[in-house]
C-alpha positions as CSV (number, residue, x, y, z in Angstrom):
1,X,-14.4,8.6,-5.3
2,X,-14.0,5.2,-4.1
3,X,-10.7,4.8,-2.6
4,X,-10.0,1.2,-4.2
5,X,-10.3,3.5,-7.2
6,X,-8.3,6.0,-6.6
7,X,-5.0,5.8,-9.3
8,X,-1.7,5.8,-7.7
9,X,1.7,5.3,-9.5
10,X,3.6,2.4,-9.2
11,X,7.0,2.8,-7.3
12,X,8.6,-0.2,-9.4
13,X,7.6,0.7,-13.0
14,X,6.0,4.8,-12.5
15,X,3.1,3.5,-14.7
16,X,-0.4,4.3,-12.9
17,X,-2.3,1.3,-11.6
18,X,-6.3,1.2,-9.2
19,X,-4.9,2.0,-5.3
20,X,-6.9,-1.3,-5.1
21,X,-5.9,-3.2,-7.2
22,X,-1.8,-2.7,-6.1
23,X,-0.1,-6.3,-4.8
24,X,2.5,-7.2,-2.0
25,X,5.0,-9.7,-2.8
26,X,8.8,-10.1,-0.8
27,X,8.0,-6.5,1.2
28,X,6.9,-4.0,-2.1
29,X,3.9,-2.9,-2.7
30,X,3.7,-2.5,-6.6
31,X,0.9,-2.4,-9.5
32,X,-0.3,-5.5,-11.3
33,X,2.6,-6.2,-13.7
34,X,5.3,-6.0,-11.4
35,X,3.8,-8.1,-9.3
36,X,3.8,-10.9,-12.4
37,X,7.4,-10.1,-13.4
38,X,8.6,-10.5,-9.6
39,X,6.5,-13.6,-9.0
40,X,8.0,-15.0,-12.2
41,X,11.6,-14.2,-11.6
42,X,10.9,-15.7,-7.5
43,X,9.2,-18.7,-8.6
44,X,10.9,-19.4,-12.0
45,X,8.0,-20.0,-13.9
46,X,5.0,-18.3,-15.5
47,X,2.4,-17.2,-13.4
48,X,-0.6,-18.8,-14.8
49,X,-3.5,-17.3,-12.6
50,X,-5.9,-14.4,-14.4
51,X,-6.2,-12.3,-11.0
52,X,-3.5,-10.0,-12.4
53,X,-5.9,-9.1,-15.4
54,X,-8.0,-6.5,-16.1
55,X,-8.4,-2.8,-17.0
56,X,-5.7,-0.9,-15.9
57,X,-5.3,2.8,-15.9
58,X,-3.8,5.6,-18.1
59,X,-1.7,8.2,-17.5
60,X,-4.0,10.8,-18.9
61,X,-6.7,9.4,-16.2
62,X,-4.1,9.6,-13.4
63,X,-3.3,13.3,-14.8
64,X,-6.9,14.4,-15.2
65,X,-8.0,13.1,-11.6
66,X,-4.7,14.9,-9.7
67,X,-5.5,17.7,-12.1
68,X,-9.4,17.6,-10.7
69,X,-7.9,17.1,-6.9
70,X,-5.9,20.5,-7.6
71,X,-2.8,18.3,-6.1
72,X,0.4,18.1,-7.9
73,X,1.9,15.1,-10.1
């Protein structure tokens, strides 16, 4: 496995999100849709850009590759 691809949890929300696909903003490193909701509350207006779309991963995915990587949740 790739390891842009690799699934990781988010530390803002705890919903999965691709290892490369996670943004910095103000010092956290968090998936997609945090990144949107904490660009919008900094800037004070919506963020209007599609680089935050996209595919994003499920739980059951994140589950069934840690369950495949005999490695705990």
């Amino acid at each position: 496995m790739d390891e842009m691809d690799r699934i990781v949890i988010c530390k803002g929300c705890g919903e999965p999100e691709y290892w490369g696909e996670m943004r910095w903003l103000s010092g956290r490193c968090t998936c997609r849709n945090c990144y949107r909701a904490n660009w919008e509350r900094k800037n004070g207006k919506p963020y209007v850009r599609d680089d935050l779309d996209g595919q994003r991963p499920t739980m059951e995915e994140y589950e069934k590759q840690e369950d495949s990587e005999g490695m705990p949740l």
